[in-house]
N, C-alpha and C positions, 0 to 999 in steps of 0.2 A: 438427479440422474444416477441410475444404478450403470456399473459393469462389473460385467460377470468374467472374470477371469481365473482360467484353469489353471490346472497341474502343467500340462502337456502345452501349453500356451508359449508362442515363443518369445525372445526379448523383443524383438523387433515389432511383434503384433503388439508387444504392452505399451512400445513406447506409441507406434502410432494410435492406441488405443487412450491415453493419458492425454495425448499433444491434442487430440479431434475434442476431448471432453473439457479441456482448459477455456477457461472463456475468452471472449477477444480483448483485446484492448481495448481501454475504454476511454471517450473521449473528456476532454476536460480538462482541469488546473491539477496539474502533477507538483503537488506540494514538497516531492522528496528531492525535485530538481533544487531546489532554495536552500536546503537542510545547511543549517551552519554558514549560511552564509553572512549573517549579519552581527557587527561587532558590538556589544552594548558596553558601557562602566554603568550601568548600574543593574540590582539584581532584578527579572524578570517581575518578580510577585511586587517588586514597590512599583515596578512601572506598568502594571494591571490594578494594581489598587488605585494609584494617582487617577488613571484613563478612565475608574469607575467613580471615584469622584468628583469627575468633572462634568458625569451626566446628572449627577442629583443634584 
């Protein structure tokens, strides 16, 4: 999507010109709600290497 905005353009037309091009929210698993939530003692990469040897 193109916009074409001027010189002469006002703040007000840019912003409802920006807000109308934004896309909508999108439905699904919002991964950022979880962030840091979980405590671990051990480091991330030995507990994806273990979880990968457990499929071979």
């Amino acid at each position: 999507m193109v916009i074409v905005i001027k010189k002469n353009t006002s703040k007000k037309r840019v912003k409802a010109l920006l807000k109308k091009a934004r896309p909508a929210k999108r439905k699904g698993f919002d991964a950022r709600k979880h962030l840091g939530k979980m405590k671990l003692d051990e480091d991330t990469l030995l507990i994806q290497k273990r979880l990968r040897d457990e499929w071979a």
